[in-house]
C-alpha positions as CSV (number, residue, x, y, z in Angstrom):
1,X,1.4,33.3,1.9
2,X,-1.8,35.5,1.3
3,X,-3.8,32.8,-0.6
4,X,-3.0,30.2,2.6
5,X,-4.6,32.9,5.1
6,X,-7.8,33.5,2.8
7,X,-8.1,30.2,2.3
8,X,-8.0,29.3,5.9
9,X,-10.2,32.2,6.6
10,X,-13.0,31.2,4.6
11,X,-13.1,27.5,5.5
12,X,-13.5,28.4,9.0
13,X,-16.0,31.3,8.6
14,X,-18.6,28.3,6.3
15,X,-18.4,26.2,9.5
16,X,-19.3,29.0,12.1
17,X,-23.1,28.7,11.6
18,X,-22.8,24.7,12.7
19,X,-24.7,23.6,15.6
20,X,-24.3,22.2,18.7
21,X,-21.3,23.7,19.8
22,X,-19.0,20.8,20.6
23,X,-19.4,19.9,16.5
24,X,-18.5,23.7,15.7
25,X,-15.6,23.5,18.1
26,X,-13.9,20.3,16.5
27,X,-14.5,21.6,12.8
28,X,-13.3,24.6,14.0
29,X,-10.1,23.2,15.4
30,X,-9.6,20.8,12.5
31,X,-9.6,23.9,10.1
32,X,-7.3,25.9,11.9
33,X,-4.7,23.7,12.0
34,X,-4.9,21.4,8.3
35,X,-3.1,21.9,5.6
36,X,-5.2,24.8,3.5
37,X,-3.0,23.6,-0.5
38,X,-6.7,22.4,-1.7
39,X,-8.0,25.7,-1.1
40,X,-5.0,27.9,-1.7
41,X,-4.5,25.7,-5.2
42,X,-8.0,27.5,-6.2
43,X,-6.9,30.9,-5.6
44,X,-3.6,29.9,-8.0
45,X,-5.7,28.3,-10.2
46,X,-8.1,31.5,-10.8
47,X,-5.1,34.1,-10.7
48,X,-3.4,31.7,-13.3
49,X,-6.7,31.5,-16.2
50,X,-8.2,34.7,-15.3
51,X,-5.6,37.3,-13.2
52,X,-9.3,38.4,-11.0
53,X,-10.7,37.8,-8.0
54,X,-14.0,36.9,-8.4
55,X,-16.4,37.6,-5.6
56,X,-17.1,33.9,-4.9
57,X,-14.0,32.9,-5.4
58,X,-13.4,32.2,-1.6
59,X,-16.7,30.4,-1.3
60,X,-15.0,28.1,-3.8
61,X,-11.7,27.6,-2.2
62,X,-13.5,26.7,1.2
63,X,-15.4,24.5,-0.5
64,X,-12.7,22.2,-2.1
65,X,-10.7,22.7,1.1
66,X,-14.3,21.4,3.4
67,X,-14.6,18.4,1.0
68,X,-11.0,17.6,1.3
69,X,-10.7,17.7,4.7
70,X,-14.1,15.6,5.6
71,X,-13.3,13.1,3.2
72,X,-9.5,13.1,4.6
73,X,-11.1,12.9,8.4
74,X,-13.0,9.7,7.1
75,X,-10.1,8.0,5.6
76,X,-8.1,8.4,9.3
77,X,-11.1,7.1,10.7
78,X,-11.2,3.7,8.8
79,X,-7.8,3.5,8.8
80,X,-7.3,4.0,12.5
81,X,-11.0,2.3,13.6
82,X,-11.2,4.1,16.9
83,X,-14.4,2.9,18.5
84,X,-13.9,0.6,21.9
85,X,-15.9,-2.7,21.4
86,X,-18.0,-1.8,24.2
87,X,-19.3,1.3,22.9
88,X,-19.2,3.2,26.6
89,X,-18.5,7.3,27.1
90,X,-15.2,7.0,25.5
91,X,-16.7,6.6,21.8
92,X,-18.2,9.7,21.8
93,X,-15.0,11.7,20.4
94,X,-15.1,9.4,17.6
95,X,-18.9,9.6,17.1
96,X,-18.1,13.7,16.9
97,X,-15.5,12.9,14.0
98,X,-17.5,11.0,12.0
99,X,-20.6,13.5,12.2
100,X,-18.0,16.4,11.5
101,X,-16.7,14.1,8.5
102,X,-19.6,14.3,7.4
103,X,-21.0,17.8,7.9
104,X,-17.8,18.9,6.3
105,X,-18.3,17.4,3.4
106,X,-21.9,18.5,3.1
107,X,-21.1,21.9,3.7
108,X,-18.5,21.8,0.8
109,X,-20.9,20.3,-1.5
110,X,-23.2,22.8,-0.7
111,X,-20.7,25.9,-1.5
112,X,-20.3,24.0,-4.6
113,X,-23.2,22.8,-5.7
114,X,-24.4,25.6,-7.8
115,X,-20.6,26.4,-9.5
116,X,-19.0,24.7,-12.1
117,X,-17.3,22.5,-9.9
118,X,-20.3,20.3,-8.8
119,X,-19.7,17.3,-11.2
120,X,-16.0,17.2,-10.5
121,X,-17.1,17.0,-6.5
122,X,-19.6,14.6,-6.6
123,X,-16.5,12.7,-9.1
124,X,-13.8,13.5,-6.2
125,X,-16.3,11.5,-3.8
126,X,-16.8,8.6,-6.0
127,X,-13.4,8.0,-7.1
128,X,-12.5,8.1,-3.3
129,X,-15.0,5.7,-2.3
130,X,-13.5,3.3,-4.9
131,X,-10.1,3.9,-3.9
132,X,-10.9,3.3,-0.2
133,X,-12.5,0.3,-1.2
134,X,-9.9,-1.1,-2.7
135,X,-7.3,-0.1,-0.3
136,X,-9.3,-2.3,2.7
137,X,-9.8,-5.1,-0.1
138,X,-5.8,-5.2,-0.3
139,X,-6.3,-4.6,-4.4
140,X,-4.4,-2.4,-6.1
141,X,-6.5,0.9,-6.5
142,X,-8.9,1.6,-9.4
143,X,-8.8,5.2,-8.9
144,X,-7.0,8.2,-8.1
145,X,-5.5,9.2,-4.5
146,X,-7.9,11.6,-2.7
147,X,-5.3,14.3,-3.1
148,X,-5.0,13.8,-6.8
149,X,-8.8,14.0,-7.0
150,X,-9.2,16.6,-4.6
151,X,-6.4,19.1,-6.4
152,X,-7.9,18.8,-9.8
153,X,-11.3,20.0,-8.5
154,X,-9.4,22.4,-7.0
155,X,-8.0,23.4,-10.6
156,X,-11.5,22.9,-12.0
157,X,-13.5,25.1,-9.0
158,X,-10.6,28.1,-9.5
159,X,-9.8,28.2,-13.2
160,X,-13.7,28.1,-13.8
161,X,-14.3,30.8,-12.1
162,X,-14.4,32.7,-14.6
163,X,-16.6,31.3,-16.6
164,X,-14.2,29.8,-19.2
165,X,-13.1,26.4,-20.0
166,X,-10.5,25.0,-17.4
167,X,-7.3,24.1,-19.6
168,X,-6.7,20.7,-19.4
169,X,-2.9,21.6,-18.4
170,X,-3.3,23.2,-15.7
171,X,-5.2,20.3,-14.2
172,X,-3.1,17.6,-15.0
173,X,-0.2,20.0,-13.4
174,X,-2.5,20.1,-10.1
175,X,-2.6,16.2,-9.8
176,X,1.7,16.3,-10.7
177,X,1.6,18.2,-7.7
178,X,-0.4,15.6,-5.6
179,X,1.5,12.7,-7.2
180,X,4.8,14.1,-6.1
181,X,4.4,14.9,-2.7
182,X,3.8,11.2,-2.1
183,X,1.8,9.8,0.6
184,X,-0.5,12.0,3.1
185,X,-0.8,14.0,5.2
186,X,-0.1,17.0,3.3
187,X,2.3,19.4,4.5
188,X,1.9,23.1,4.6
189,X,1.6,25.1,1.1
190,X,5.5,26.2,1.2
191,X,6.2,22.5,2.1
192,X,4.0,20.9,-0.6
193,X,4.1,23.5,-3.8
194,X,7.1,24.1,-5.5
195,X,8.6,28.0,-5.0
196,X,7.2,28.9,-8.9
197,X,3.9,27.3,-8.8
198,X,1.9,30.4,-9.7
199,X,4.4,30.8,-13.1
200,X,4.2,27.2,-13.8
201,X,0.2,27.2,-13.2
202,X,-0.1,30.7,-15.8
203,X,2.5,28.9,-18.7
204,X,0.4,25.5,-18.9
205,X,-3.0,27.3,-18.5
206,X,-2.3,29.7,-21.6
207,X,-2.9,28.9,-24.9
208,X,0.8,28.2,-26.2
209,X,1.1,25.6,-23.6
210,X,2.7,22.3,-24.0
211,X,0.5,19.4,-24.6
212,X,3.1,16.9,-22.9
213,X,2.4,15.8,-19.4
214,X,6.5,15.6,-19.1
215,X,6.5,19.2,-19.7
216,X,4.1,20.1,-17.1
217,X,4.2,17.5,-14.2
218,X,6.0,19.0,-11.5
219,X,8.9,16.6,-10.5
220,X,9.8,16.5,-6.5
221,X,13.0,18.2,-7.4
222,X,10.7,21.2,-7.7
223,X,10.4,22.3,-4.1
């Protein structure tokens, strides 16, 4: 799909003034190959409120889509804890992927920072911080999933766009979404969104839309 390419595209093209090289490279590698739904859901998200393209509307999408996938890169780290007990040569891939973790997630703050979207990014990285923190406390979580969080800023950074109000619909239909493909990693956009997203999306952002989560929460039927 279009909005998967441009999505893609400008993720990769925010990272291409990182330095050294070897940091570049793995970004580069990690962007080319991820699932691109965060940034493609802020494309559907402005098309759905709007029906423009505003001109920093793919700064915005590779923003949600760099903050998604250095917080997702931080969450395989903990989870996977790949540092030898030694701390000889063969750390140093690690090493890279926590410093691209966390480059990636400055960079998409900084895209950000200056749209409408800043609270709810600084919000997506609290509410993961507290759902990570629960998850290696064994409790049952206080917050949102990262993909929840990370797919209603998308909603947020797109439908505000604009410069109106983001409908309170189409954001709780962005977290349905997340809620219903289950557990991570996300699968491509064709795999993840149902085959009407962009109609649903338009219906619940208008102003005769249901106010009924049941009537706007995708279901995994959906796909």
């Amino acid at each position: 799909m279009e909005e998967a390419d441009r999505a893609r595209a400008a993720a990769r093209e925010a990272v291409r003034d990182v330095e050294p090289s070897d940091l570049q490279t793995a970004m580069a590698e990690r962007l080319s190959r991820c699932s691109v739904v965060p940034g493609v859901l802020v494309f559907l998200s402005a098309s759905a409120t709007a029906g423009r393209a505003d001109g920093g509307l793919a700064e915005r999408a590779a923003g949600v889509q760099l903050v998604y996938e250095g917080l997702a890169l931080t969450r395989e780290l903990v989870e996977s804890v790949p540092w030898t007990a030694d701390g000889d040569d063969a750390d140093r891939p690690a090493d890279l992927d926590v410093l691209a973790a966390d480059v990636l997630v400055a960079k998409g703050f900084r895209l950000l920072a200056r749209t409408e979207a800043a609270d709810a990014a600084v919000r997506t990285v609290r509410e993961f911080g507290r759902e990570r923190t629960d998850a290696q406390a064994g409790r049952e979580p206080t917050a949102r999933s990262l993909e929840a969080s990370v797919f209603d800023l998308a909603a947020v950074a797109g439908a505000s766009a604009a410069g109106t109000d983001v409908p309170s619909g189409l954001r709780q239909y962005a977290v349905g979404l997340a809620d219903s493909w289950g557990d991570p990693p996300l699968g491509s956009p064709e795999d993840v969104l149902p085959d009407r997203a962009a109609e649903v999306m338009t219906r619940v952002a208008g102003p005769s839309a249901p106010d009924s989560d049941d009537a706007i929460r995708p279901s995994a039927t959906d796909h």
